[in-house]
N, C-alpha and C positions, 0 to 999 in steps of 0.2 A: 227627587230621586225616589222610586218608588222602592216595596220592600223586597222584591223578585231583585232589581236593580244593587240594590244593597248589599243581599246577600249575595250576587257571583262577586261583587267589587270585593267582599270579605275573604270571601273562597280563593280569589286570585291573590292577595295581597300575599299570603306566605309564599306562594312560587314564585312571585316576581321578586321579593327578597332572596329566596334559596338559587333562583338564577345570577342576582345579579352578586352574589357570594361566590357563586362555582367562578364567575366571569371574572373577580378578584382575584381569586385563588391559584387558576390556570396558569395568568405569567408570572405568580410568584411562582408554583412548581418549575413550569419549565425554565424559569432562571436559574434557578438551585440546579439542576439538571445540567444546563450550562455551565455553570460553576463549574459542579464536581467533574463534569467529562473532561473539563479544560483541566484542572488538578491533575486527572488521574492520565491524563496524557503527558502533561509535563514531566508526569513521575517518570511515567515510559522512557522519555527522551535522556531524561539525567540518566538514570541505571545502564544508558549505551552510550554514555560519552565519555573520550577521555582514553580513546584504545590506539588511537593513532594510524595507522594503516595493514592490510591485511593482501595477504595474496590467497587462491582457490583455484583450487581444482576440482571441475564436475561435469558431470554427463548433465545431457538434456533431451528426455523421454519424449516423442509426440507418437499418438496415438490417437488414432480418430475412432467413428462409431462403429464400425465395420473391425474393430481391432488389429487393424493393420498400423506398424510404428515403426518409427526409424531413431538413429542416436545419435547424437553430437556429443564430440569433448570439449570443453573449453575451460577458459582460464579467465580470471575475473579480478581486475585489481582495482584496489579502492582503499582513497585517500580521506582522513578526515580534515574538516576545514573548518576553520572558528570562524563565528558569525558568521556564517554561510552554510548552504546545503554541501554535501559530501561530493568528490570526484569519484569516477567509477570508468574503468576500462576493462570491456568484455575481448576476449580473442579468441576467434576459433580456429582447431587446430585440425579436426578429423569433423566427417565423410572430403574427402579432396573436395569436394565442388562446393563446398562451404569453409576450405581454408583457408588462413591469411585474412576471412572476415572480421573486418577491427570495430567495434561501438562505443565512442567515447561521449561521456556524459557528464557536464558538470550540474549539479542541481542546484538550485537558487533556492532562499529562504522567501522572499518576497516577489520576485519576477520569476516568467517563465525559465525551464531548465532551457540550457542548451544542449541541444544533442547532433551529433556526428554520426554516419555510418561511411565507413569505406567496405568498397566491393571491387576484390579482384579482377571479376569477368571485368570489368569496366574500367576498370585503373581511376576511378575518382571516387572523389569523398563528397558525401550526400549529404545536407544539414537537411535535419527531421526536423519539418514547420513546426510551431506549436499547435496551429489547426489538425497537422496530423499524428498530434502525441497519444491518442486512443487507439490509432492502426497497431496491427498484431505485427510483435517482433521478432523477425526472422523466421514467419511463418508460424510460430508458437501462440500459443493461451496467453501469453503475459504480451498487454499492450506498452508502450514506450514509456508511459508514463507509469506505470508500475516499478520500474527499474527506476525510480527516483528513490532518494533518500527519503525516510521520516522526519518531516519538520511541522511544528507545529503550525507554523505560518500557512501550510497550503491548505488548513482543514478547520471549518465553527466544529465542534464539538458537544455534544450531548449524553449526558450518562443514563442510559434508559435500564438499569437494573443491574442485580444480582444474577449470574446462570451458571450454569458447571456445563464443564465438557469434558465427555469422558473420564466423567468425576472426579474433576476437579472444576475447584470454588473457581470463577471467573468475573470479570469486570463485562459488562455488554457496553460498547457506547456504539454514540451513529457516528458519525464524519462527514461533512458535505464540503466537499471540494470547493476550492475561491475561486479557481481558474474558470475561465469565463469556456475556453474551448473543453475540460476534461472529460471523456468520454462517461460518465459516470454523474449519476443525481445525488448518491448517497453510496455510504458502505458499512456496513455494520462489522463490528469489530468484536471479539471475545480476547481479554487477557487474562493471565492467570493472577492469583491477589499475591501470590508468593513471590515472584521476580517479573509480575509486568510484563510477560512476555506473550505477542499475539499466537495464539495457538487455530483460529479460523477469522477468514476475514470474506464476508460475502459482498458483491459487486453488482449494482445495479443500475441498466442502462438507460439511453437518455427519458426511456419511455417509464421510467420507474420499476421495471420490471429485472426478477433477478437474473443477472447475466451467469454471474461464475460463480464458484467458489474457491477461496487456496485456502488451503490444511497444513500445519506445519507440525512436523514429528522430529525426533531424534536428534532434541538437543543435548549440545552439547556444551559446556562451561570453557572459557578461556580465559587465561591472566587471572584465574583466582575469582572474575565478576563477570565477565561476557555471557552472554548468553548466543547460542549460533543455532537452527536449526539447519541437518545436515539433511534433509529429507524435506521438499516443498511441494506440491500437488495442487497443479491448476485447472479444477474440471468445468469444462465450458457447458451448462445449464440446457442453454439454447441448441449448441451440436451436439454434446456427447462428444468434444475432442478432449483430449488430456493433454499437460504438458508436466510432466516430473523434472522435476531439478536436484540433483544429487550431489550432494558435495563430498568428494574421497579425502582431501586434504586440504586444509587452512592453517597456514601463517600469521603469525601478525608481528611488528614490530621489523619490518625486512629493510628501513631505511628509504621508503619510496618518499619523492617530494614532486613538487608541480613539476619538475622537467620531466618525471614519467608519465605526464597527462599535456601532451603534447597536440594538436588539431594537425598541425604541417607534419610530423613523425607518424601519421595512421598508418601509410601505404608502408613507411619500413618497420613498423612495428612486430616482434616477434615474441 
C-alpha cells in the first residue's frame, strides 16, 4: 500500500463508520416513531369509545371554484359496535331530487367496509365495490371511504413530531392506509395534546401528491367526555371545490340497535 494509498484509506475510515452509525440509527428512530404514532393513536381511539349511539342533523355545503354552491339537509345515524368498526346511516331529506337518498355503512376493523347506497330515481340499492371506495360521495369532497369509522386496524402509523395549529400544542403523525384499493398513499394528521382530537387532517393521492384538506372547528363536548366537531370543511387542493358539513343538532343515547341499520329497510327508510 503506498502512502497516498494510506492516507485516503485513513481519511475514508471515519465516514464509513459515521455512515454505517446513521444506517444503525435510522430504523431505530423510525421504530420509536412507530411506536409512539401507534400509542398516540390508541389514545385517540379509547377517549371516543364508550358513547353508544348518536343521531345528527346537518347541512352539507358544495361549492366549486367559480363559487357557485348548493345545500343538502340530512340526518346521520350511527351505531357503535364492540370489536368491530362503527354502523353509520346517512338520509337525505332536502333539495327534492336528492331525497329519500339512504347510505348505509358498516365499517370493518380488519376487512373491507361494507357500503350500500339507495337512489330513489332508480328504486334500487347500490353496493359501493371496495375498488370504488375513493369515488366522491354524493357528488361532494368526502370520498366513501372517509365516512368510515376510526380504527386502528385500517392504518401503520408514525409520529413525525411536535406542531401547533392555531396555537395550539398538537400531535403530527402520518397514517398509511392497509387497504390494498384506498384512494389515498398517506395522510397526515394533527391532534390536539389535550383531548386527542383531529383538528386538520391532509390527503394524498395515489400519486403522492396533496389532494385535500379537512379542518375541523366548533367542538363541542358531550356526556361530560365526547368530543364532536360541529363544523367540518373539505377543501379539494387539486379543484378548489369545497364541501362543509354542518352539524345543527346531535343526540346521543336515543336507544338505536342493529334493526336500525337494516340493507333490505333502505328504500323504506325515513
Amino acid at each position: 500500500m503506498t502512502d497516498k494509498t494510506a492516507k485516503i484509506t485513513q481519511w475514508l475510515a471515519p465516514i464509513a463508520m459515521i455512515t454505517a452509525l446513521g444506517m444503525a440509527i435510522i430504523p431505530a428512530v423510525c421504530h420509536a416513531g412507530n411506536e409512539q404514532g401507534l400509542e398516540i393513536a390508541k389514545e385517540r381511539k379509547l377517549r371516543d369509545t364508550g358513547w353508544g349511539d348518536s343521531i345528527g342533523e346537518m347541512t352539507m355545503l358544495l361549492s366549486n371554484a367559480q363559487g357557485e354552491s348548493s345545500t343538502r339537509k340530512m340526518r346521520i345515524k350511527t351505531l357503535e359496535v364492540a370489536d368491530d368498526g362503527d354502523k353509520g346511516l346517512t338520509i337525505f331529506d332536502q333539495p327534492r331530487d336528492v331525497q329519500g337518498t339512504a347510505f348505509l355503512n358498516f365499517a370493518h376493523t380488519t376487512k373491507p367496509d361494507d357500503q350500500w347506497l339507495y337512489l330513489p330515481a332508480l328504486k334500487r340499492v347500490k353496493r359501493i365495490a371496495s375498488r370504488n371506495k375513493s369515488g366522491p360521495f354524493m357528488g361532494s369532497e368526502f370520498a366513501y371511504e372517509d365516512l368510515s369509522s376510526f380504527e386502528l386496524e385500517k392504518y401503520d402509523f408514525t409520529y413525525l413530531g411536535d406542531d401547533t395549529v392555531k396555537g395550539e400544542a398538537v400531535f403530527k403523525l402520518r397514517q398509511v392506509p392497509t387497504d390494498e384499493y384506498s384512494g389515498y398513499t398517506k395522510q397526515l394528521v394533527w391532534l390536539d395534546k389535550d383531548h386527542y382530537r383531529p383538528l386538520k387532517v391532509e390527503f394524498y393521492d395515489r400519486k403522492d401528491s396533496l389532494l385535500k384538506t379537512l379542518t375541523f372547528n366548533n367542538y363541542e363536548q358531550y356526556l361530560g367526555k365526547y368530543w364532536r366537531a360541529h363544523t367540518m370543511t373539505m377543501n379539494n387542493i387539486q379543484t378548489g371545490k369545497t364541501t362543509v358539513l354542518t352539524t345543527h343538532k346531535l343526540t346521543f343515547n336515543n336507544g338505536l340497535d342493529e334493526s336500525d341499520f337494516n340493507k333490505s329497510s333502505l328504500k323504506r327508510v325515513k
